[in-house]
MIDOTI-96976 format. One line per 3 residues: number of its first residue (from 0); their letters; for each residue x, y, z of C-alpha. Coordinates in steps of 0.5 Angstrom, whole numbers, plus 500, padded with zeros to 3 digits. Example, Ala and Ser with C-alpha at 12.3 -4.5 7.8 and 13.67 -1.06 7.14 Angstrom:
<pts>
0	as	525:491:516  527:498:514
</pts>
This chain:
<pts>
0	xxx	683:146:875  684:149:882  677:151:885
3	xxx	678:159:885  673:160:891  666:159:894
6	xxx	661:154:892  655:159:888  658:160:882
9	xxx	659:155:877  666:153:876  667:157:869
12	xxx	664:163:872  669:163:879  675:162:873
15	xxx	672:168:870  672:172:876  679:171:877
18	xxx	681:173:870  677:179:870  681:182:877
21	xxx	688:180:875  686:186:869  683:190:875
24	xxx	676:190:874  673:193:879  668:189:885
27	xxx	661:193:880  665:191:873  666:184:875
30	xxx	659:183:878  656:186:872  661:182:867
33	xxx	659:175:870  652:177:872  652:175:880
36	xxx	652:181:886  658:184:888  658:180:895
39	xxx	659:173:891  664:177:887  668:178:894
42	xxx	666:171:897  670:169:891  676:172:892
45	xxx	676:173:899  679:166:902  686:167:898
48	xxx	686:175:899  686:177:893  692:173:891
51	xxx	692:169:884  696:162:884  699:160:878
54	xxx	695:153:877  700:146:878  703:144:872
57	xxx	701:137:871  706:131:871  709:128:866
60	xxx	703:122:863  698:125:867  691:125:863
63	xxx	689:132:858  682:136:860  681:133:852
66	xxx	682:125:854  678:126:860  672:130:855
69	xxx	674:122:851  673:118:856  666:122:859
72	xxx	664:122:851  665:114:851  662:112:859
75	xxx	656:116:855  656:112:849  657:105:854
78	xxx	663:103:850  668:099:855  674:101:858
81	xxx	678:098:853  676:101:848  677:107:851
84	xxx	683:106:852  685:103:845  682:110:842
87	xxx	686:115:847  692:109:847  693:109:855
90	xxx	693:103:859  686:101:861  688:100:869
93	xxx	691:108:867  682:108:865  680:105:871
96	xxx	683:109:876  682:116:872  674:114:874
99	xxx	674:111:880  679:116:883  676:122:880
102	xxx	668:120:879  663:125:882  657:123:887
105	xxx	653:120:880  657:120:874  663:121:871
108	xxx	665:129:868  670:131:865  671:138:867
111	xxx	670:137:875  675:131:874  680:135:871
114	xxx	678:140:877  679:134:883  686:132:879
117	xxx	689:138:880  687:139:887  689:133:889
120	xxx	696:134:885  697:141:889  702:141:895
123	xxx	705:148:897  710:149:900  710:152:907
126	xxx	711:159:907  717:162:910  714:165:916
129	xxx	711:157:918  718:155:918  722:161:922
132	xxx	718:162:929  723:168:930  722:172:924
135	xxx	715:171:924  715:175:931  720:180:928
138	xxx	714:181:922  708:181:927  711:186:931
141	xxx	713:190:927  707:191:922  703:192:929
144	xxx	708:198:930  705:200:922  712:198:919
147	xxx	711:198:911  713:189:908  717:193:904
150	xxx	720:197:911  720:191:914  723:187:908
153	xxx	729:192:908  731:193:915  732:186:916
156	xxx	737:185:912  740:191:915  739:188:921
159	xxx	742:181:919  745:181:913  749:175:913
162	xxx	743:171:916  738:168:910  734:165:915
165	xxx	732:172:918  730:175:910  724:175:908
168	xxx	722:179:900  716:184:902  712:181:896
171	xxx	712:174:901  710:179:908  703:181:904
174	xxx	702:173:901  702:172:908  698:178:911
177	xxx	693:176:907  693:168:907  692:169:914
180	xxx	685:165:915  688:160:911  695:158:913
183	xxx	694:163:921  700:165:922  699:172:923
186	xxx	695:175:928  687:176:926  686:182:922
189	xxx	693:183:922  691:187:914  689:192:919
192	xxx	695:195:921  697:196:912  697:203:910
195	xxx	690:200:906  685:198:911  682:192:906
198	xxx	681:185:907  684:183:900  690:185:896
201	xxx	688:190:890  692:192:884  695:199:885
204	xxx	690:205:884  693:212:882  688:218:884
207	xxx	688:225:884  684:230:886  684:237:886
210	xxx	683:242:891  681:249:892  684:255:891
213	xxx	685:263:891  689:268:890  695:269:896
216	xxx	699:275:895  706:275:895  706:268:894
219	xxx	713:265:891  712:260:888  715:253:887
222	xxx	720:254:882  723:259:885  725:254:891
225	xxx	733:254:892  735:248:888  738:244:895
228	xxx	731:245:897  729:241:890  735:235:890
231	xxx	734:233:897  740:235:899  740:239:905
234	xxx	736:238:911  732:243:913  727:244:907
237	xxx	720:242:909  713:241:905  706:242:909
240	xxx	699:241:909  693:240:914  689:233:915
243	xxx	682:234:916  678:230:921  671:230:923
246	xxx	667:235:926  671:240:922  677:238:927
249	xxx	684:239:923  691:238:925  697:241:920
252	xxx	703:235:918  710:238:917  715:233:913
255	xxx	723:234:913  724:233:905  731:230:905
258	xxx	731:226:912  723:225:911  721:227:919
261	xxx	715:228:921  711:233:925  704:234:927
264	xxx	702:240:930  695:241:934  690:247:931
267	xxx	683:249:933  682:252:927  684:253:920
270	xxx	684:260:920  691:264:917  691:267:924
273	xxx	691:261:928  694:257:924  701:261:923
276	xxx	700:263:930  702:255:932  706:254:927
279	xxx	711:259:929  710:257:937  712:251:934
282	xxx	718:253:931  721:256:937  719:250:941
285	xxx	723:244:937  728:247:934  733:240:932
288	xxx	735:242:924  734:250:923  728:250:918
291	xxx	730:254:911  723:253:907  717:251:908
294	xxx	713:249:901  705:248:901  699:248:897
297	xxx	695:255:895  690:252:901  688:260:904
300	xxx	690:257:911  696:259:909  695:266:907
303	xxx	699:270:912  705:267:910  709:273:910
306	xxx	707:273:918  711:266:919  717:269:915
309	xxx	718:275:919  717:271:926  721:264:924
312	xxx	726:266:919  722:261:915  721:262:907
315	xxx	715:259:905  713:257:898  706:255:895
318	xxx	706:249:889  702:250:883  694:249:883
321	xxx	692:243:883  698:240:882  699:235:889
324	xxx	705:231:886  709:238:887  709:236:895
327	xxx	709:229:893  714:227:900  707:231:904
330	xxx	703:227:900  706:221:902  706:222:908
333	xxx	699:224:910  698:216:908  702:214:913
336	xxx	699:219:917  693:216:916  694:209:920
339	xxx	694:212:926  688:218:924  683:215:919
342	xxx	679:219:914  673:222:920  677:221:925
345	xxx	676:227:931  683:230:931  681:236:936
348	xxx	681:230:941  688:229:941  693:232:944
351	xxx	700:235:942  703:231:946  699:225:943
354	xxx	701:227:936  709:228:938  708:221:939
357	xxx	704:219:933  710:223:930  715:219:934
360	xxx	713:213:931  713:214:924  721:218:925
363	xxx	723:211:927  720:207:922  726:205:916
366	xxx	724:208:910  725:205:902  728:212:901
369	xxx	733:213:906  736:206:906  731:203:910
372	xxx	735:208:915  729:212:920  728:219:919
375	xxx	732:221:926  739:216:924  738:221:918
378	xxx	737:227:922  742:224:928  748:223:922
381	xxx	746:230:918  747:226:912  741:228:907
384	xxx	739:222:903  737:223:896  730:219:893
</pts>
């Protein structure tokens, strides 16, 4: 058996700690299960990443756990090595070795010499970014650029569709990311440019919180939103919200729902004035694809929306209460958003032209949704990609 983690905890519970998080168990609910504080939990799954490895198949001949507790059972009883080997009806020299290769600092037990075996047997394979120094320069550089392994994985083969050298699967990107203190062949703390900031691999979590909201008069709804708006279709259809930072600093973030460009747009506050007075400077100021609706939560920053209307020509549509999944593309992209503006973050002290280059940023990274084709290849051609 693979050792599974750090010295501390024994053998079996370190087992346990790996089972109970591949069902996805918290850090708490595995430390309460096995009895050992969350940071012991963390020690254990840390050094892999998080990332379970099936256990090496033994050869064919190779000695059973259930030989090895026979054999332990006979060395207590002081029965000989033949003897041994005539009740498991091996070799004696099969025996021999079993106990002088895998014998412990005292005595022989079965349970660390099955462990100790299977470390011996296990050799993996070089992972495909230690063989390549090219595409692993390509993969660093674009994760530093906050590129996705699933952005990344797909732009390489439209970049080198022929070249299987030059391919990469993303789930091998994340294995290596996070297998980089045991195999270092990317840059230190390279997890930190993913979209989850964490030093190890979690399972996938779905949450949704629910937000306040009051009565908007005139409000039209989301169901009254032309339908080349809902299929993606038609460039010019946008979802919107704001990103709230430190110090009660706020910035509203625009996406294109068909071609997934960004905009960013600097605000001193949340007010409905201000907020619709820069929105509509906004417009004026970058007309590339001529806006046709703007969809956004019932958040009352967006009260005016009538105002916005009347000076952009812009409809503007508001999603039901709580129901965040309506702007699922906004959602979407606050995450991404949120590798350059971490939660907390004081967005007053970025400026517009800052924010221009954050969203430039992100207009040039591929996307799944698109092809892996970035969202200004979409804009630039007029060709609405359906997702």
């Amino acid at each position: 058996m693979v050792k599974l983690g750090r010295p501390g905890l024994p053998e079996t519970e370190r087992r346990r700690v790996w089972e109970l998080w591949k069902q996805g168990h918290s850090f708490t609910e595995i430390s309460e299960t096995v009895g050992a504080p969350p940071g012991s939990v963390f020690s254990i799954l840390r050094p892999r990443g998080g990332i379970w490895f099936p256990e090496p198949t033994p050869p064919p001949g190779a000695l059973s756990l259930a030989e090895r507790e026979e054999i332990s059972r006979g060395l207590a009883a002081d029965k000989s090595l033949r003897t041994i080997a005539a009740e498991l009806g091996r070799a004696p020299s099969t025996i021999s070795r079993e106990i002088t290769k895998n014998k412990g600092p005292t005595k022989y037990r079965a349970i660390d010499a099955n462990d100790r075996a299977t470390r011996n047997r296990a050799r993996p394979q070089r992972l495909k970014l230690q063989k390549n120094p090219v595409l692993t320069n390509y993969v660093s550089a674009r994760l530093q650029r906050y590129w996705s392994p699933e952005q990344i994985a797909g732009r390489l083969r439209l970049d080198y569709p022929t070249n299987s050298r030059m391919q990469i699967s993303h789930e091998a990107i994340y294995r290596t990311v996070y297998l980089h203190k045991v195999r270092k062949i990317l840059p230190h703390n390279i997890h930190r440019c993913l979209r989850r900031n964490r030093p190890i691999r979690h399972g996938k979590h779905y949450s949704t919180r629910g937000q306040w909201r009051s009565q908007i008069k005139n409000a039209r709804s989301i169901h009254d939103r032309p339908a080349e708006a809902e299929d993606r279709t038609v460039l010019g259809h946008w979802e919107g919200d704001l990103i709230i930072g430190g110090t009660s600093s706020q910035i509203a973030t625009l996406v294109d729902r068909s071609s997934r460009k960004v905009a960013l747009v600097q605000l001193a506050d949340r007010s409905a004035q201000h907020l619709t007075t820069a929105l509509s400077q906004r417009r004026t100021q970058q007309p590339t694809v001529e806006a046709k609706t703007l969809t956004w939560d019932r958040g009352m920053e967006l009260a005016d929306h009538q105002t916005i209307t009347q000076a952009t020509g812009v409809e503007v549509f508001f999603a039901d209460p709580l129901s965040p999944w309506q702007r699922g593309t906004n959602e979407n992209t606050n995450g991404l958003i949120r590798q350059y503006l971490p939660k907390k973050t004081n967005l007053s002290r970025y400026s517009q032209n800052e924010l221009d280059q954050i969203a430039h940023d992100l207009n040039t990274r591929p996307r799944k949704c698109l092809g892996y084709r970035t969202p200004i290849e979409v804009e630039q051609h007029g060709v609405a990609l359906t997702a």
